[in-house]
PDB file of N, CA, C and O in Angstrom:
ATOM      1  N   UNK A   1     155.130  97.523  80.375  1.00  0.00           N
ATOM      2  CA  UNK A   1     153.760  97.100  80.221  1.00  0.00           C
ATOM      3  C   UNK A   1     153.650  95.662  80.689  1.00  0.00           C
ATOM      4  O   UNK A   1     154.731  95.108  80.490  1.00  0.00           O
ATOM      5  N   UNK A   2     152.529  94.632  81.376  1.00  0.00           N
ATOM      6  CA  UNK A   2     152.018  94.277  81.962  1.00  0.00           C
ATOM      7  C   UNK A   2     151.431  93.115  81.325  1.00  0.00           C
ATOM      8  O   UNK A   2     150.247  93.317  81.056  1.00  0.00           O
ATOM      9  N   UNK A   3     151.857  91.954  80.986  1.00  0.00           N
ATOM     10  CA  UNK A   3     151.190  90.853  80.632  1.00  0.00           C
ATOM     11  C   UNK A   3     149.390  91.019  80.651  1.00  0.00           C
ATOM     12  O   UNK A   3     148.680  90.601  79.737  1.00  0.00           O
ATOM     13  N   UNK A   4     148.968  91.585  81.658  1.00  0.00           N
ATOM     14  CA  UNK A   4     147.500  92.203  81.199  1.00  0.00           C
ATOM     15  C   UNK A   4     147.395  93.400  80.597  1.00  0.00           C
ATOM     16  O   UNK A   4     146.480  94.030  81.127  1.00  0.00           O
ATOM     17  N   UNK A   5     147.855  93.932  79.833  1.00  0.00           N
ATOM     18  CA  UNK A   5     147.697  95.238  79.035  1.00  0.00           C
ATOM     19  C   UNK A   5     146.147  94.891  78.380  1.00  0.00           C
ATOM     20  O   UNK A   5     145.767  93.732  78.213  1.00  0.00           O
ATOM     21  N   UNK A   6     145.562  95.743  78.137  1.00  0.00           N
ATOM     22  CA  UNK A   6     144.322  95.670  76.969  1.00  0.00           C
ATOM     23  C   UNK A   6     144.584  96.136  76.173  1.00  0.00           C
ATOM     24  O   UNK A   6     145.585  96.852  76.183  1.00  0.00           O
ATOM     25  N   UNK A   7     143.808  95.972  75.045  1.00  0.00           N
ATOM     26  CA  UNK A   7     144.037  96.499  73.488  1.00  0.00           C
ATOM     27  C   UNK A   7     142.389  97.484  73.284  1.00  0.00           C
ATOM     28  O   UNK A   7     141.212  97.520  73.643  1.00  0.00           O
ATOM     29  N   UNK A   8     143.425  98.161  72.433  1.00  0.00           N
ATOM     30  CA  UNK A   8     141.005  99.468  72.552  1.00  0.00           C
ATOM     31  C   UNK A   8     141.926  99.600  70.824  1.00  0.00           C
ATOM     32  O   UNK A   8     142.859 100.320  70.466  1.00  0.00           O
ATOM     33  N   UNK A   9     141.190  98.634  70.162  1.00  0.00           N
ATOM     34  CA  UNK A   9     141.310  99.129  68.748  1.00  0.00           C
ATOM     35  C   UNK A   9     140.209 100.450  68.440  1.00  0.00           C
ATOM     36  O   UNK A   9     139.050 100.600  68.825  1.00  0.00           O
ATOM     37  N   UNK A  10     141.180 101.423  67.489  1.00  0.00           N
ATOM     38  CA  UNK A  10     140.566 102.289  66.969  1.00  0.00           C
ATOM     39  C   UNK A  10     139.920 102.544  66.062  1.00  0.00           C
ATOM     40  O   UNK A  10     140.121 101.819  65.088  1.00  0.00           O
ATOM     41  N   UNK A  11     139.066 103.430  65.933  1.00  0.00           N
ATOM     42  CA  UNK A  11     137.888 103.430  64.739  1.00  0.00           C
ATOM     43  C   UNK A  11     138.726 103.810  63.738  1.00  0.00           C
ATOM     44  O   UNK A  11     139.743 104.423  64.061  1.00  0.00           O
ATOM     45  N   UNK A  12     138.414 103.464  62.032  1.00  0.00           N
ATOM     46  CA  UNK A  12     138.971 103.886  60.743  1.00  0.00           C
ATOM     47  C   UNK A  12     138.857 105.496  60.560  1.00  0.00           C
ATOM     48  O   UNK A  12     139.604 106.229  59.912  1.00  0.00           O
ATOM     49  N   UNK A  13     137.946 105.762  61.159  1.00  0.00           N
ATOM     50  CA  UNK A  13     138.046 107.442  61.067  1.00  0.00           C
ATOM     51  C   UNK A  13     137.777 107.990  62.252  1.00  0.00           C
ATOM     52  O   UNK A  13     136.827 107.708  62.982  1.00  0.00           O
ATOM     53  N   UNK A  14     139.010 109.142  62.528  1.00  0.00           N
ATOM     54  CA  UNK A  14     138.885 109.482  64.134  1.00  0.00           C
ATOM     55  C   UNK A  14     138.892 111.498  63.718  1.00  0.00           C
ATOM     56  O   UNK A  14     139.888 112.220  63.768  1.00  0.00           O
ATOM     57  N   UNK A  15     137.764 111.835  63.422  1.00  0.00           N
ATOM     58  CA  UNK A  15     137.180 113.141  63.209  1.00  0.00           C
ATOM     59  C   UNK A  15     136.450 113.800  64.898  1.00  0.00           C
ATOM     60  O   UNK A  15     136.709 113.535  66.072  1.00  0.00           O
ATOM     61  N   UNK A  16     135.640 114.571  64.345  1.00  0.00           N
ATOM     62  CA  UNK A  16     135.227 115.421  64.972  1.00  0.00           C
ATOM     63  C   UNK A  16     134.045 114.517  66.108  1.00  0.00           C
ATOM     64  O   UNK A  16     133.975 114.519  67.337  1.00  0.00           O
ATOM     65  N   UNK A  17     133.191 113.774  65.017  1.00  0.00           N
ATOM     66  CA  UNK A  17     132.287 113.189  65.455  1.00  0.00           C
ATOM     67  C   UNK A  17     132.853 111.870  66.514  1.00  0.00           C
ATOM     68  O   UNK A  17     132.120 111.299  67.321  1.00  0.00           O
ATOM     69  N   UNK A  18     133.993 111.624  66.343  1.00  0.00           N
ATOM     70  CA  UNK A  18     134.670 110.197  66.988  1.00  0.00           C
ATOM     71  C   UNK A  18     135.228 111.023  68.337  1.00  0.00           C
ATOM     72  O   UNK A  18     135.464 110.502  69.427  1.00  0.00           O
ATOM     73  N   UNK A  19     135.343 112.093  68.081  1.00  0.00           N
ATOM     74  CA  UNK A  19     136.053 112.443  69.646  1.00  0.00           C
ATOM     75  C   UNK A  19     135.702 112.261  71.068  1.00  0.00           C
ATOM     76  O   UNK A  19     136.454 111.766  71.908  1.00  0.00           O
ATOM     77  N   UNK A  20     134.209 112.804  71.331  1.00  0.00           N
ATOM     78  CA  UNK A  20     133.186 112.020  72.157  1.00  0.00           C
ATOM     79  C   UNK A  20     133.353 110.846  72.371  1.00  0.00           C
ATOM     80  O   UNK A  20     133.588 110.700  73.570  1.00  0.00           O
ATOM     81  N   UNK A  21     133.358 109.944  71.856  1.00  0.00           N
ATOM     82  CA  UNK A  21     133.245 108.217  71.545  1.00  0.00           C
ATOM     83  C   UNK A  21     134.410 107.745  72.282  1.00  0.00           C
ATOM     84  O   UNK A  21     134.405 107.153  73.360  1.00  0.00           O
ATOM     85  N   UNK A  22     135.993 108.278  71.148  1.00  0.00           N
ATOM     86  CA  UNK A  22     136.632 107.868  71.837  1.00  0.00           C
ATOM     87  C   UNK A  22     137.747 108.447  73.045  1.00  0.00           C
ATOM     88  O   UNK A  22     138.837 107.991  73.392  1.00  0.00           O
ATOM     89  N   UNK A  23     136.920 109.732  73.551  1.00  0.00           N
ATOM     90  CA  UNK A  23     137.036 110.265  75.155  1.00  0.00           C
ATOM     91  C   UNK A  23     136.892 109.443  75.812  1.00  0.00           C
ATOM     92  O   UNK A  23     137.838 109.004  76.466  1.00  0.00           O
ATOM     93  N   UNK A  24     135.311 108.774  75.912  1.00  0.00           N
ATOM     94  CA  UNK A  24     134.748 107.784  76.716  1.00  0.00           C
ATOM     95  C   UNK A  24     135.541 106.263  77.173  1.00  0.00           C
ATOM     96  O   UNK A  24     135.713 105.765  78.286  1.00  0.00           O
ATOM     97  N   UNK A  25     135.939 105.775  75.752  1.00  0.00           N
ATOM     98  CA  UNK A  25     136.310 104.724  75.106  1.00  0.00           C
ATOM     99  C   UNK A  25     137.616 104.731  76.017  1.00  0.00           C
ATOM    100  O   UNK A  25     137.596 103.734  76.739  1.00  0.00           O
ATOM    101  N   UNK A  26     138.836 105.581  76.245  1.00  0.00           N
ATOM    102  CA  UNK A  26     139.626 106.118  77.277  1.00  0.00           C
ATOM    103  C   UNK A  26     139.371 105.960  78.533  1.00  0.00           C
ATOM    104  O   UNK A  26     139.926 105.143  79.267  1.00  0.00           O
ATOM    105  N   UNK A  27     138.376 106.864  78.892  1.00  0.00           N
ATOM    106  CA  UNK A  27     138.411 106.671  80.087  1.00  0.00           C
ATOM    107  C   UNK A  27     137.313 105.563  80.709  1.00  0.00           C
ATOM    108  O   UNK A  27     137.045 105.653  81.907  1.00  0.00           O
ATOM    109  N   UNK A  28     136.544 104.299  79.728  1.00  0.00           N
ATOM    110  CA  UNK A  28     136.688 103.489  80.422  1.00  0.00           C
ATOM    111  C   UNK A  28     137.808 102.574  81.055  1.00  0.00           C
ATOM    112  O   UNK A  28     137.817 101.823  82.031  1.00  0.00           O
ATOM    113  N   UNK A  29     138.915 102.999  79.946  1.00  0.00           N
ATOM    114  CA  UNK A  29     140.169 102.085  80.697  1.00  0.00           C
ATOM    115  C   UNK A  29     141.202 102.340  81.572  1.00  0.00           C
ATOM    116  O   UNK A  29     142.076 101.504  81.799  1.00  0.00           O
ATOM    117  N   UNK A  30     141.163 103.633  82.174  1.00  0.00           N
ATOM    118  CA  UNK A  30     141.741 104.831  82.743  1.00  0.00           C
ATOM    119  C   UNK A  30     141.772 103.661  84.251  1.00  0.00           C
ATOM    120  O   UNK A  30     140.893 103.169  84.958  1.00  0.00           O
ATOM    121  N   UNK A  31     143.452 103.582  84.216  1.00  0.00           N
ATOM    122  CA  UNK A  31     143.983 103.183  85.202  1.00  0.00           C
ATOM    123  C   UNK A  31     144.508 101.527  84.859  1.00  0.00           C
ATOM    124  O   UNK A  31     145.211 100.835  85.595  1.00  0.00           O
ATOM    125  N   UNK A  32     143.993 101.184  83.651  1.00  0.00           N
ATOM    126  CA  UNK A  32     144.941  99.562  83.005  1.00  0.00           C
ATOM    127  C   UNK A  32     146.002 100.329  82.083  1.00  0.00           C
ATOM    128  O   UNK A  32     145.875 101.439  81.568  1.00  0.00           O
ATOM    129  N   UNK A  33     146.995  99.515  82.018  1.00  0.00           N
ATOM    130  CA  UNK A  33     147.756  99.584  81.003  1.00  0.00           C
ATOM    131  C   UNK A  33     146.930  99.001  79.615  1.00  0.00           C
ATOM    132  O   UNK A  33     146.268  97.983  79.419  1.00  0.00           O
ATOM    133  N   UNK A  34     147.421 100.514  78.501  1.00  0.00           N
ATOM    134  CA  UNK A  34     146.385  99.754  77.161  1.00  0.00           C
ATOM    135  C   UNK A  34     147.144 100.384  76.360  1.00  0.00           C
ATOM    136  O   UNK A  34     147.674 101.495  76.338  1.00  0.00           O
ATOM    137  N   UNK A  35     147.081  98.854  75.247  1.00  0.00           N
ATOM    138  CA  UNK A  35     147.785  99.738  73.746  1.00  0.00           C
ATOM    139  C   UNK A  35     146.792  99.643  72.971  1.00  0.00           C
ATOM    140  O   UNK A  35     145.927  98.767  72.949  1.00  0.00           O
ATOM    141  N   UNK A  36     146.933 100.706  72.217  1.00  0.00           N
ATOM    142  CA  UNK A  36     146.111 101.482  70.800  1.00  0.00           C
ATOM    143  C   UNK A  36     146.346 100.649  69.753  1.00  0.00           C
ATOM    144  O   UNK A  36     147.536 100.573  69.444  1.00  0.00           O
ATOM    145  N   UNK A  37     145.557  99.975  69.084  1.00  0.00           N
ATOM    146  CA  UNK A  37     145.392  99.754  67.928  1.00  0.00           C
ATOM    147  C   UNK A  37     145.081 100.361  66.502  1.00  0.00           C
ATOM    148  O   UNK A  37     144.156  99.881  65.846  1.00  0.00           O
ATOM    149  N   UNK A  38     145.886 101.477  65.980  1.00  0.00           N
ATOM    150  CA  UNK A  38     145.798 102.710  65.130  1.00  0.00           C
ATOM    151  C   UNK A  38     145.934 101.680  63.443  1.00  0.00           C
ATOM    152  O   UNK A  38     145.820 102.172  62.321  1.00  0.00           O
ATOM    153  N   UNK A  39     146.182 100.304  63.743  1.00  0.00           N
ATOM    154  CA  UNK A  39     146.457  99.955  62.336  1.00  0.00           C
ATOM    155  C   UNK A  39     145.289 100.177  60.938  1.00  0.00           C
ATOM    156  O   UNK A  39     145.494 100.183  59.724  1.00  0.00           O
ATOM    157  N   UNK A  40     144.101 100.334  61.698  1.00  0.00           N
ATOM    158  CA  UNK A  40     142.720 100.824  60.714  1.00  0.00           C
ATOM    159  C   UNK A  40     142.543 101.923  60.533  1.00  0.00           C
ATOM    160  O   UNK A  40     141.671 102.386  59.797  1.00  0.00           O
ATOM    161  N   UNK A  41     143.364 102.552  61.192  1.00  0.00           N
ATOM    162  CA  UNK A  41     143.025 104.418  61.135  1.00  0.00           C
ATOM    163  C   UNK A  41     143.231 104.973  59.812  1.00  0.00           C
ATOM    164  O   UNK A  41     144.346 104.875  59.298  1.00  0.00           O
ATOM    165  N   UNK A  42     142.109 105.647  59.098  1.00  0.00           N
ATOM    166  CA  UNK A  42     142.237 106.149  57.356  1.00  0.00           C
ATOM    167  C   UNK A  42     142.810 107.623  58.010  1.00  0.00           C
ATOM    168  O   UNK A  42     143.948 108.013  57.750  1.00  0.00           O
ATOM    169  N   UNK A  43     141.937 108.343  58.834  1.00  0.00           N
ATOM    170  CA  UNK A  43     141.612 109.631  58.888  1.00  0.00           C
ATOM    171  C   UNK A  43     141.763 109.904  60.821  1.00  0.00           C
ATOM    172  O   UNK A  43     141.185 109.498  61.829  1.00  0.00           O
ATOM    173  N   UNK A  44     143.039 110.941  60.440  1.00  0.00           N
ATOM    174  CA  UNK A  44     142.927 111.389  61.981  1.00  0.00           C
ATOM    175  C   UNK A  44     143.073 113.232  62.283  1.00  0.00           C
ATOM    176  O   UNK A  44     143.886 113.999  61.766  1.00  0.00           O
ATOM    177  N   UNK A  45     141.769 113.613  63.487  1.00  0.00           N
ATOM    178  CA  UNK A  45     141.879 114.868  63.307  1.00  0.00           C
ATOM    179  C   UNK A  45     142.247 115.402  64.147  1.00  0.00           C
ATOM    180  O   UNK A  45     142.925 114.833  65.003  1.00  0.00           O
ATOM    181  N   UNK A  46     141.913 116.797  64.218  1.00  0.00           N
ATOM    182  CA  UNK A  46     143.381 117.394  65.205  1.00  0.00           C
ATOM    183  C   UNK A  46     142.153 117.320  66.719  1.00  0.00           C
ATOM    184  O   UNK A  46     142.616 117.806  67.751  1.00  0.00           O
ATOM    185  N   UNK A  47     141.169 116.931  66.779  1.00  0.00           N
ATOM    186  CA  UNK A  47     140.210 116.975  68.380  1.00  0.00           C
ATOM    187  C   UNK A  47     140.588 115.864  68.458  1.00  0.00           C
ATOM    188  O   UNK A  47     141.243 115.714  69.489  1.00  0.00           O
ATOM    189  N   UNK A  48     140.473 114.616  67.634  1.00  0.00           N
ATOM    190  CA  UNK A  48     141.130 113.191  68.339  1.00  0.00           C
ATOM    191  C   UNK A  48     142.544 113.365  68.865  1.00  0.00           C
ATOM    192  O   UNK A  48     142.812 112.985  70.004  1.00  0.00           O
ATOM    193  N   UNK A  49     143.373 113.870  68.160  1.00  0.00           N
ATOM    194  CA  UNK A  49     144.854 113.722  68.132  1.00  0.00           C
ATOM    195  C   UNK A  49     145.301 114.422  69.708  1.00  0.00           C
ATOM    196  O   UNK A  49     146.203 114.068  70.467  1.00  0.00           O
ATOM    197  N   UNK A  50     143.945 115.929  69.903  1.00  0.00           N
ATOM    198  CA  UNK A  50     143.980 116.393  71.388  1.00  0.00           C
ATOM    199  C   UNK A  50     143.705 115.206  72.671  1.00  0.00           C
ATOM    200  O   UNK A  50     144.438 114.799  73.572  1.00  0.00           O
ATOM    201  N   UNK A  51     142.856 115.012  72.433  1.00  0.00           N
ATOM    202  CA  UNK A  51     142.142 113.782  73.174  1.00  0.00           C
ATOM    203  C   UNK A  51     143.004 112.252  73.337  1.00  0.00           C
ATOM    204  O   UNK A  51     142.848 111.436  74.245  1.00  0.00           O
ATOM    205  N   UNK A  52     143.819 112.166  72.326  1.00  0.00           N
ATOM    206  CA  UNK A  52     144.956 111.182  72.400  1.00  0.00           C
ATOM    207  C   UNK A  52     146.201 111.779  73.140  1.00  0.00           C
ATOM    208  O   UNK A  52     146.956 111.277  73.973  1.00  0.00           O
ATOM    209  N   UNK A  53     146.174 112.680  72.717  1.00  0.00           N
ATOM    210  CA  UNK A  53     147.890 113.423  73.794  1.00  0.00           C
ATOM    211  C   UNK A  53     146.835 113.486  75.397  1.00  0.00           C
ATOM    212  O   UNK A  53     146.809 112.477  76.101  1.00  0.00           O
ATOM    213  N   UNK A  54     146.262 114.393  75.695  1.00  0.00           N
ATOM    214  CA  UNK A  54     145.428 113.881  76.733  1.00  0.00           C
ATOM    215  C   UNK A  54     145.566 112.491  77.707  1.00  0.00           C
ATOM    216  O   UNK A  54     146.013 112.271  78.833  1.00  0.00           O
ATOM    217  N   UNK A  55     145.154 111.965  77.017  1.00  0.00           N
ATOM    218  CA  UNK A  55     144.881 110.578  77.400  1.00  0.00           C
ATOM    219  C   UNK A  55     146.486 110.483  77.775  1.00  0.00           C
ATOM    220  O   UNK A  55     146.844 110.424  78.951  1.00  0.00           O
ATOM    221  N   UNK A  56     147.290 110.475  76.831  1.00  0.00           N
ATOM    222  CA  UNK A  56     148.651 109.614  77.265  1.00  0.00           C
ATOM    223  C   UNK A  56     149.307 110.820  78.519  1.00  0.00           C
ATOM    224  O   UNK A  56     149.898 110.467  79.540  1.00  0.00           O
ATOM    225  N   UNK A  57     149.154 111.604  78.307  1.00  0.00           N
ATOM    226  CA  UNK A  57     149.479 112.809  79.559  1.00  0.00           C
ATOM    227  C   UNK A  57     148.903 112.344  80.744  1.00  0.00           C
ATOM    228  O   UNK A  57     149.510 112.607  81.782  1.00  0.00           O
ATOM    229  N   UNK A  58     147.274 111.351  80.851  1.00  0.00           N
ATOM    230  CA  UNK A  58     146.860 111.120  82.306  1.00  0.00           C
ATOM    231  C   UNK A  58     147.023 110.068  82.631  1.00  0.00           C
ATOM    232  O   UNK A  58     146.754 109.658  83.759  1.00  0.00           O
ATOM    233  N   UNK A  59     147.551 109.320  81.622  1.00  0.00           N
ATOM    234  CA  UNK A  59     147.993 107.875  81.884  1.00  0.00           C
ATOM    235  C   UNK A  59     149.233 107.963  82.403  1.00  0.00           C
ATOM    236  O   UNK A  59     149.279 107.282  83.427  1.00  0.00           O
ATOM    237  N   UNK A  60     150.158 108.438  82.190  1.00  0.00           N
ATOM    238  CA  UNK A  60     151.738 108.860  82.237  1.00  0.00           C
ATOM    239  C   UNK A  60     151.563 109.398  83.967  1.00  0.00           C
ATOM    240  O   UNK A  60     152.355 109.007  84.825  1.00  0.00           O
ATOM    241  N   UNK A  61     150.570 110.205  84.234  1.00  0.00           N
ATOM    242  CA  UNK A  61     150.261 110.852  85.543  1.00  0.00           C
ATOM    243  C   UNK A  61     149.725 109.875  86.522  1.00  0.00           C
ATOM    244  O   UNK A  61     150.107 110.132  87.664  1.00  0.00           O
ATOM    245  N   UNK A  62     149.174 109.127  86.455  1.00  0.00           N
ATOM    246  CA  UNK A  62     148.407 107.818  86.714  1.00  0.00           C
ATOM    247  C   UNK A  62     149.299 106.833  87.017  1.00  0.00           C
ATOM    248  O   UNK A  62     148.984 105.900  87.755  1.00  0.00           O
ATOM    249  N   UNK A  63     150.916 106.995  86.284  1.00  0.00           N
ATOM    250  CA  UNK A  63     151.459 105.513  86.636  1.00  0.00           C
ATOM    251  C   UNK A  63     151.426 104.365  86.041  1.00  0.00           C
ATOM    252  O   UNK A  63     152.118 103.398  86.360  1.00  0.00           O
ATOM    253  N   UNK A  64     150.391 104.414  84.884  1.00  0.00           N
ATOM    254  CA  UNK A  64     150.249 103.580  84.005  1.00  0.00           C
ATOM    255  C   UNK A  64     150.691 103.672  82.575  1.00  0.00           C
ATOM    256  O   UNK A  64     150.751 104.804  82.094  1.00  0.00           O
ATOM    257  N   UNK A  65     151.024 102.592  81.789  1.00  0.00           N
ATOM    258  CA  UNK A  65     151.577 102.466  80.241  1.00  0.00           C
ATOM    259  C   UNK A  65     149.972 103.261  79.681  1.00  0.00           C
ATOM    260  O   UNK A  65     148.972 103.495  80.361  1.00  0.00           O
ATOM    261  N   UNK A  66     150.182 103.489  78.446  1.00  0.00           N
ATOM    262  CA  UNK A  66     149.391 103.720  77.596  1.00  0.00           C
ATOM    263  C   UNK A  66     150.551 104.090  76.503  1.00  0.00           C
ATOM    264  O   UNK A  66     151.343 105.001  76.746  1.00  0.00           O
ATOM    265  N   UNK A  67     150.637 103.080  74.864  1.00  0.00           N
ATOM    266  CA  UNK A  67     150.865 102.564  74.237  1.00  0.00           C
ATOM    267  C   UNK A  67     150.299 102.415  72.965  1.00  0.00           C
ATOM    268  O   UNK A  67     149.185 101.893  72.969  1.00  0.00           O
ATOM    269  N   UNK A  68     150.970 102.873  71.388  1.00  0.00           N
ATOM    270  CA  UNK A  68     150.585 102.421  70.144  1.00  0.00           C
ATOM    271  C   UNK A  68     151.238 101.415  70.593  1.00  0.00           C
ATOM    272  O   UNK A  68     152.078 101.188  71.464  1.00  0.00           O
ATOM    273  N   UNK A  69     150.405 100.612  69.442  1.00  0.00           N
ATOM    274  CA  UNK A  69     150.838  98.888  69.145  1.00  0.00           C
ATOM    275  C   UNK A  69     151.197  99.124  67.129  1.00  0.00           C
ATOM    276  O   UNK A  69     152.148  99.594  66.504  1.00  0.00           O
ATOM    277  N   UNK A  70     149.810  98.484  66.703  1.00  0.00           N
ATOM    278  CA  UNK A  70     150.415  98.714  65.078  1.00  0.00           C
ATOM    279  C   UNK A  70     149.390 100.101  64.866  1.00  0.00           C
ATOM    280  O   UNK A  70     148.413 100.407  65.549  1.00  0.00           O
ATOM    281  N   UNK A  71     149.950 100.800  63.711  1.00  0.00           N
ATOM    282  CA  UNK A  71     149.813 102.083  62.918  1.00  0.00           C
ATOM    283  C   UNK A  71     149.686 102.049  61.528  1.00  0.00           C
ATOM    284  O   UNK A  71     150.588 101.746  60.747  1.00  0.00           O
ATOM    285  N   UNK A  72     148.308 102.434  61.176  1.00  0.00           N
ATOM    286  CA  UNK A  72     148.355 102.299  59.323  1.00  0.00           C
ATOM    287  C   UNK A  72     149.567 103.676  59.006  1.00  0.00           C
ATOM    288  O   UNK A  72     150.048 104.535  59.745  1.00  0.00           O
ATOM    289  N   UNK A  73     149.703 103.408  57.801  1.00  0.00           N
ATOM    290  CA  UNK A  73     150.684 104.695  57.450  1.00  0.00           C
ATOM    291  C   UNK A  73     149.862 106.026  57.419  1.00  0.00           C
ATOM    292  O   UNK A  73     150.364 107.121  57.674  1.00  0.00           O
ATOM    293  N   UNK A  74     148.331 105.797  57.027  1.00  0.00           N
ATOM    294  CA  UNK A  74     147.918 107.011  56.683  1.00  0.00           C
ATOM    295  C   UNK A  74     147.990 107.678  58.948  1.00  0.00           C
ATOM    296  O   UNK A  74     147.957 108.881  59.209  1.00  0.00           O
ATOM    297  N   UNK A  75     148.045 107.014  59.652  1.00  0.00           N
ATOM    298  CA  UNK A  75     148.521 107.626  60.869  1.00  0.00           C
ATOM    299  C   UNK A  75     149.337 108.054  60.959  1.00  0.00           C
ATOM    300  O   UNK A  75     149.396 109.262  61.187  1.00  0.00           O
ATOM    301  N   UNK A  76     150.681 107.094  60.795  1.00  0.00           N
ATOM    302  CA  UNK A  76     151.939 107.856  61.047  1.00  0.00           C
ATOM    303  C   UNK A  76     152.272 108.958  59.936  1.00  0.00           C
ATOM    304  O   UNK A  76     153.258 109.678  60.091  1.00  0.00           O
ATOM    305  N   UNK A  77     151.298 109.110  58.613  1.00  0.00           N
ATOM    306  CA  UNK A  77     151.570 110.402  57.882  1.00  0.00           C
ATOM    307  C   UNK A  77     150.893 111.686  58.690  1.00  0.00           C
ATOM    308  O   UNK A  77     151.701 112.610  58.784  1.00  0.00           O
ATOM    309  N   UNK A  78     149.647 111.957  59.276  1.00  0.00           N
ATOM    310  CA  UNK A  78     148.680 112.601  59.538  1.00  0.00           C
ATOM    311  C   UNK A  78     149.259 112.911  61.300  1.00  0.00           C
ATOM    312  O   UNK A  78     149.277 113.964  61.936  1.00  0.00           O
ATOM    313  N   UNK A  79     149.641 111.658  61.650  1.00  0.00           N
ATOM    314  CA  UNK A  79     150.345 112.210  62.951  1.00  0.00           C
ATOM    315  C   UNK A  79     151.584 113.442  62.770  1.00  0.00           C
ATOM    316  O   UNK A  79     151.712 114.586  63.206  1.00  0.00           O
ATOM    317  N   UNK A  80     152.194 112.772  62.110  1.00  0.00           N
ATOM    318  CA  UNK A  80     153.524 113.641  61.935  1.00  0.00           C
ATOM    319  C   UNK A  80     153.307 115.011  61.034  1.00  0.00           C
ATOM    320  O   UNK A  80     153.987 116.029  61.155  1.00  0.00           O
ATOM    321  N   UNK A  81     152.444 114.860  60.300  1.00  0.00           N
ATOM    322  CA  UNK A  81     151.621 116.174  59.658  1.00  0.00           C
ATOM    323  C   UNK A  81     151.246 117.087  60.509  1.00  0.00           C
ATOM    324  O   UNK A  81     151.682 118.225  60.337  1.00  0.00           O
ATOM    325  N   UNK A  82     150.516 116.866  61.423  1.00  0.00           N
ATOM    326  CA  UNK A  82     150.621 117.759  63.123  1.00  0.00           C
ATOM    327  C   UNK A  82     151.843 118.378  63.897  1.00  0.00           C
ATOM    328  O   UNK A  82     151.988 119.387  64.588  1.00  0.00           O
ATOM    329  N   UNK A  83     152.708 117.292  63.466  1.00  0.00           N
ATOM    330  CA  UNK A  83     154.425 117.549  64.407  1.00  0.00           C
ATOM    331  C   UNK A  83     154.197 117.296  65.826  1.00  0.00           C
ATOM    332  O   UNK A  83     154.622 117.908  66.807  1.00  0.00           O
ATOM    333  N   UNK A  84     153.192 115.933  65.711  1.00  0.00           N
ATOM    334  CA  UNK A  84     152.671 115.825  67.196  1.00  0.00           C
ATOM    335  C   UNK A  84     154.443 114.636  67.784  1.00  0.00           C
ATOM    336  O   UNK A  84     155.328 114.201  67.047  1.00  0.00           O
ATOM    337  N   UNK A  85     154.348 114.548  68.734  1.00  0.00           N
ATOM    338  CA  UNK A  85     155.507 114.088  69.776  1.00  0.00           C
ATOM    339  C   UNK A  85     155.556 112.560  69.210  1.00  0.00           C
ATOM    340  O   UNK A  85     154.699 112.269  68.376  1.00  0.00           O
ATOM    341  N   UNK A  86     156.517 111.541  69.609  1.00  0.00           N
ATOM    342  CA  UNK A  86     156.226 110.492  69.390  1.00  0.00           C
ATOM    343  C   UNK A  86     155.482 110.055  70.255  1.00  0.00           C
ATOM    344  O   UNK A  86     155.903 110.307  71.385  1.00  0.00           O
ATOM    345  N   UNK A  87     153.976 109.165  70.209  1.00  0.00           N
ATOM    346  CA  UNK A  87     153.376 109.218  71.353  1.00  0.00           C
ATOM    347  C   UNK A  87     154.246 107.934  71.949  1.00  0.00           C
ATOM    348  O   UNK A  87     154.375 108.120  73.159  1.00  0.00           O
ATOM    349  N   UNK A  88     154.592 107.271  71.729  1.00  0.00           N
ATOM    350  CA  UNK A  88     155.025 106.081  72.755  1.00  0.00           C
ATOM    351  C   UNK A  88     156.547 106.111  73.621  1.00  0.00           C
ATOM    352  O   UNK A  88     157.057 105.098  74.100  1.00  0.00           O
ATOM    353  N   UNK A  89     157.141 107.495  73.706  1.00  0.00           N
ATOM    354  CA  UNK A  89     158.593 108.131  73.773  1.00  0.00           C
ATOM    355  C   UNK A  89     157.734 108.824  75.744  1.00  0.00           C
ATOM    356  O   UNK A  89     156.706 109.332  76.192  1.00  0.00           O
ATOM    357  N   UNK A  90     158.703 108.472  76.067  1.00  0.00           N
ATOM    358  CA  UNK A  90     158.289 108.824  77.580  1.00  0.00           C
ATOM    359  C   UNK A  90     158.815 110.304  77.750  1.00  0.00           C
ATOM    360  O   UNK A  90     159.905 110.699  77.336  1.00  0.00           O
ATOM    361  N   UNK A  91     157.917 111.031  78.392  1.00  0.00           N
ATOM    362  CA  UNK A  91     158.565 112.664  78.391  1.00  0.00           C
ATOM    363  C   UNK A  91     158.239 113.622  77.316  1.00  0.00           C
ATOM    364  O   UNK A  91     158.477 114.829  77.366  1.00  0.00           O
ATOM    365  N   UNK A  92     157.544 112.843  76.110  1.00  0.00           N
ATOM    366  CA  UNK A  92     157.101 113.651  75.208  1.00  0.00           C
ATOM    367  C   UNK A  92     156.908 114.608  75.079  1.00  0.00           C
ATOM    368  O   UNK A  92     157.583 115.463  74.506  1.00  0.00           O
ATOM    369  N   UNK A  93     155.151 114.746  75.994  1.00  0.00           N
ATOM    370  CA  UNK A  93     154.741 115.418  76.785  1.00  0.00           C
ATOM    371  C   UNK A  93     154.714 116.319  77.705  1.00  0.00           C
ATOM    372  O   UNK A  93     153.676 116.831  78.125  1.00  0.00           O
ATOM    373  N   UNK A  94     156.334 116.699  78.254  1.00  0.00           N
ATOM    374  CA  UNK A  94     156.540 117.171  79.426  1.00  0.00           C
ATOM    375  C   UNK A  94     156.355 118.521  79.296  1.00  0.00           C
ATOM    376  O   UNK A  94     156.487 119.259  80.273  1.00  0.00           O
TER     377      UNK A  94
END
């Protein structure tokens, strides 16, 4: 990652209604290197959590970082409650 990386802090609750939002929120940055700011996250659901593997799948395709930075616990509980990949592990995804 890139002395210009950006940061896209995330909303405290990433439901049904946040998925839209933060689709967009993505792909305005689609093509910088950016780390996630998950440290406010209360609540994460399984359309964000799609939309986050997503994202790091077209970033990864793209050539570019895309990156957690800090993680509240209720993430890394709710992530791993999924048995989703580590997102910041290269190949995760494959």
């Amino acid at each position: 990652m890139t002395d210009a990386a950006k940061a896209l802090v995330l909303p405290d609750i990433l439901d049904l209604k946040a998925a839209g939002p933060l689709q967009a929120d993505l792909l305005a940055h689609r093509g910088c290197d950016l780390v996630l700011d998950a440290s406010g996250v209360q609540r994460l659901g399984g359309l964000c959590l799609q939309v986050l593997l997503a994202a790091r799948g077209t970033w990864r395709n793209d050539g570019v970082n895309l990156r957690l930075g800090s993680v509240s616990q209720a993430w890394g509980e709710q992530w791993a409650a999924f048995g989703a990949p580590d997102f910041n592990t290269e190949g995760a995804l494959a």
